[in-house]
N, C-alpha and C positions, 0 to 999 in steps of 0.2 A: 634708755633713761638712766640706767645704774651707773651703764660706762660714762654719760653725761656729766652726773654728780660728780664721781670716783677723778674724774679729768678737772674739773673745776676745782675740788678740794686740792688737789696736788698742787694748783698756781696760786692758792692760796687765801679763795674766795670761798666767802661764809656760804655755806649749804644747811638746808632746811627741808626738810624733807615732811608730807603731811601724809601719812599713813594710819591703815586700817588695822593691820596688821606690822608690832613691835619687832618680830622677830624676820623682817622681811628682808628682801637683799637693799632694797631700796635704803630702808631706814640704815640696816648697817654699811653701807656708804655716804651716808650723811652726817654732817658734825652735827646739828640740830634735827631732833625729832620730835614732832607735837603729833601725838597721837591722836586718831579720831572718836574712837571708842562706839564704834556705830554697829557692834555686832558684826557675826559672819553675813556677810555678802551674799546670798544664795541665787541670784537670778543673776544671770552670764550679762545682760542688759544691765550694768551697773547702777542703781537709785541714791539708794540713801547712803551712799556712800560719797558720793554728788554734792548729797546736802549738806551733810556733815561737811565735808571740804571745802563749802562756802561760807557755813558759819563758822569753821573753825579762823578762816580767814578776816572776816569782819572782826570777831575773836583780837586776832592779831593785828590789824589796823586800831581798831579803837585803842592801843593800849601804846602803839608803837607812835600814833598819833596823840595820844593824850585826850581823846576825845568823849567828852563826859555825856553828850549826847547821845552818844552810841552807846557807850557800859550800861547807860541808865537803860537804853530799849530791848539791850540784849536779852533779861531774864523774864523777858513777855515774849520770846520769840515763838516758846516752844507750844502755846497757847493758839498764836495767829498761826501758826502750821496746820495745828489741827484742825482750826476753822477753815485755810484752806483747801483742805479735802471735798468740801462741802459745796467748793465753786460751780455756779453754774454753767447749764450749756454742755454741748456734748459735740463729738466729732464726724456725728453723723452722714453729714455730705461728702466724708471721704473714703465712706465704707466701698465705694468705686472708682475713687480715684487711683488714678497710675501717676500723676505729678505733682509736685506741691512745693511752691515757697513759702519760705518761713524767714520774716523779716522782725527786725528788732535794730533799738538805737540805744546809744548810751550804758546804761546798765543792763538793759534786757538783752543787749543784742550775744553776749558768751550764752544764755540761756536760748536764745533762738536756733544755736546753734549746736546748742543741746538738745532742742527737741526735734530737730532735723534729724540730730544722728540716731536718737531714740526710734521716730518712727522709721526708716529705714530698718534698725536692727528688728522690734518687734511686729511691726505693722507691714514688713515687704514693701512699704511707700517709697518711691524715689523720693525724697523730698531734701533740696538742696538750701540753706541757712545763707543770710544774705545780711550786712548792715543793708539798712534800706534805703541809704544815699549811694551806695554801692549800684546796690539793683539798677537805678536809674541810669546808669551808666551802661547798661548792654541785656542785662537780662529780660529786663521787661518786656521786649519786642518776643518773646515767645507766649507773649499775654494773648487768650483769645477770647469770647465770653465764657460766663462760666468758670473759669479758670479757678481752682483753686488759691487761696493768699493767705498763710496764719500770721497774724503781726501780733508781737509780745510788746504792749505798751505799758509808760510808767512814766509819774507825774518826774521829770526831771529835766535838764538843759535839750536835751532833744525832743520831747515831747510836742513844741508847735511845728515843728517841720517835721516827724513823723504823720502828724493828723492829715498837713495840706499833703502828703505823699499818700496816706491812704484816699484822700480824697480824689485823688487824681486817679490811682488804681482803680477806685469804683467806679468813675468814670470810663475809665475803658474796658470796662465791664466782669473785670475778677470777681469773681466773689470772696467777701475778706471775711473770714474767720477771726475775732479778736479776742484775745483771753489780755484781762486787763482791770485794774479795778479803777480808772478812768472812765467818767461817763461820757465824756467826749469823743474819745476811741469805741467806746462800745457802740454809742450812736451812729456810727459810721459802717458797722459790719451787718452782714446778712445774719453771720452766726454769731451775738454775742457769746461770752465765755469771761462772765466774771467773776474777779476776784478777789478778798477781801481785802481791806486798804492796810500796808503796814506804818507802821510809828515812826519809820524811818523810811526815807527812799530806799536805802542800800540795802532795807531788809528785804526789799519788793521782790528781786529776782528767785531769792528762796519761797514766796509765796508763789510766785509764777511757776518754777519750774515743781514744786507739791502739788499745787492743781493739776497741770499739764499731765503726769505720770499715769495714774489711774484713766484720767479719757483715753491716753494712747492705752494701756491695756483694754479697756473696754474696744476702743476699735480693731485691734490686731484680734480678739474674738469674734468681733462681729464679721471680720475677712477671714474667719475661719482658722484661723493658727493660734499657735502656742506662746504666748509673748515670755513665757518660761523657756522656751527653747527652740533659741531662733536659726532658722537655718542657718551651716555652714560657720555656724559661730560655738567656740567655747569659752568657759569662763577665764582661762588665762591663754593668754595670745604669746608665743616666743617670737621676736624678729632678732634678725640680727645689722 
């Protein structure tokens, strides 16, 4: 990623870089730095650093946009966070599972694929992140009954052909797990997982993925690990 920036700035294109930490290699290869201010980072499974990188984002859309709808919703965000916490539903039926998709559209679907990679890291879950028009295209044929299905829903441009796609899923007998503050998506799952409604679409995936965080630790305990320390992982990864 640094050498990524560090090569982009040399041809001459604006770099922006959104960091936790001011004094990083990252920030010091980028001509733009907006700091997160999210505190030290202590769990190797990255959270609120997550979050903060998506608000900081809308952050910079509403402003870059000019969009007086969003500034206005911004400083109620940190209010509907904390009521997120409080989402119901739990991840119960995966306290046995070895597979799991995790489908999301539109807005939800970078967050579906956050919570894929979440429980894999804390929860040992294979669980592979899917747009769900994607899915339809090949994965689905590993559907069997039973099957586990978490779909992150939100009221936005994809939200009616998500529904007829869970619809379909339940039909061939998945069991869908929906974390969603849509009553129409929740009506559809075996495991509801509601969540409180944001003032904005755009803020929804930040309520989505603050719910989501705590069930996946509640489950990677109840499968017996440490979602503080997940195997074979540490908190900063070199590649080259």
């Amino acid at each position: 990623m640094v050498e990524a920036v560090a090569a982009y700035r040399r041809q001459g294109v604006l770099t922006l870089a959104l960091v936790n930490r001011e004094d990083s290699p990252l920030a010091r290869a980028a001509e733009v730095v907006l700091p997160l201010h999210a505190g030290e980072e202590r769990a190797v499974a990255a959270t609120k650093s997550f979050l903060a990188m998506l608000a900081a984002t809308v952050h910079l859309l509403a402003h870059l946009l000019e969009e007086s709808r969003l500034r206005s919703a911004l400083p109620l965000l940190p209010e509907a966070l904390h009521r997120a916490l409080e989402a119901g539903g739990e991840l119960a039926y995966l306290e046995d599972a070895e597979d799991l998709f995790v489908l999301g559209r539109g807005f939800a679907y970078p967050v579906a694929l956050e919570a894929a990679l979440k429980l894999k890291e804390v929860a040992s879950l294979h669980a592979e992140g899917f747009s769900a028009a994607e899915f339809l295209h090949g994965p689905q044929a590993l559907l069997e009954p039973g099957f586990p299905v978490l779909a992150l829903a939100q009221r936005d441009e994809a939200l009616e052909g998500l529904l007829a796609t869970l619809e379909g899923l339940r039909a061939k007998g998945a069991h869908l797990l929906v974390l969603s503050p849509e009553p129409d998506a929740l009506a559809l799952a075996h495991t509801p997982l509601s969540v409180p409604v944001a003032s904005q679409p755009e803020l929804t995936p930040l309520l989505l993925a603050q719910a989501f965080y705590p069930k996946a630790e509640a489950l990677a305990r109840a499968r017996g690990l440490d979602p503080d320390r997940p195997r074979h992982l540490a908190k900063v990864t070199r590649t080259r």
